[in-house]
VOGU-3710 file (C-alpha; in Angstrom, 3 decimals, decimal comma):
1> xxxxxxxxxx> 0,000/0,000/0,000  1,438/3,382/-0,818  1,628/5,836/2,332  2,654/9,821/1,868  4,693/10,767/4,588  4,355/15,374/5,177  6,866/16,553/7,870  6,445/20,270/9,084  9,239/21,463/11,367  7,527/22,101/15,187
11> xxxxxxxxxx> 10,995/23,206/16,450  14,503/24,059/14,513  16,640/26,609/12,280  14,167/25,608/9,245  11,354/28,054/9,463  8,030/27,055/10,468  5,469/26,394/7,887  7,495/24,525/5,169  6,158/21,153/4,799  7,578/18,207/3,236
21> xxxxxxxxxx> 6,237/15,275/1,401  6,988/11,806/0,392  5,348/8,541/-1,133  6,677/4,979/0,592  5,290/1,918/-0,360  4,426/-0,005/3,108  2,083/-2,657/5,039  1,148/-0,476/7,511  1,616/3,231/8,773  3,911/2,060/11,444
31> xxxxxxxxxx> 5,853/0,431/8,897  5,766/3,630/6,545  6,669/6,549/9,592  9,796/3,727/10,256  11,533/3,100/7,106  10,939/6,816/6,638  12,807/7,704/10,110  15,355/5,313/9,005  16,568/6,475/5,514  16,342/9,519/7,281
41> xxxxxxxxxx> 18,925/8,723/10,282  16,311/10,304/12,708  14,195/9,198/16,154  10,558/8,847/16,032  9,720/10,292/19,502  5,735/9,694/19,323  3,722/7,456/17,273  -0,087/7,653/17,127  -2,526/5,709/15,172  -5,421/6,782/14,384
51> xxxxxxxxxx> -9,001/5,205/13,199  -9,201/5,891/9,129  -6,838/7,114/7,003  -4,224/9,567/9,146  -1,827/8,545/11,534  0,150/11,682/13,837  3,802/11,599/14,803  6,780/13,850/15,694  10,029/12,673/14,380  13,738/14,408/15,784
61> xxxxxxxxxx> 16,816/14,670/13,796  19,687/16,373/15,433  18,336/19,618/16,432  15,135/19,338/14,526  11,598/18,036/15,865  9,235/17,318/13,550  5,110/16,615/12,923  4,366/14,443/10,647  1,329/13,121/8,962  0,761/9,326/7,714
71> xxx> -1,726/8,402/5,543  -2,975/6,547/2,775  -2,930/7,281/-1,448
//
């Protein structure tokens, strides 16, 4: 299943506002927010699923914390 993956900086040097997307093909969300922390070298600090479509993290790398958005295509 295809999951897009939008990051929007909560707290760094990269101004707020700027989001981010990405398409990773997946099983599951949890699956998707991990190998997209991975290739990414970063921490996935909270992890929630929600019912439907849209799953809510935050992600840190280095400095950086980040929200992100799963969901599905």
């Amino acid at each position: 299943m295809q999951y897009t993956i939008e990051t929007r900086p909560l707290y760094s040097d990269v101004p707020h506002g700027e989001v981010s997307s990405t398409t990773i093909e997946a099983r599951d969300a949890g699956e998707a927010l991990s190998s997209f922390a991975r290739d990414r070298e970063s921490e996935i600090v909270s992890f929630q699923s929600m019912k439907g479509r849209e799953s809510i993290a935050t992600v840190k790398k280095d400095d950086a914390v980040f929200l992100v958005r799963v969901y599905t295509n």
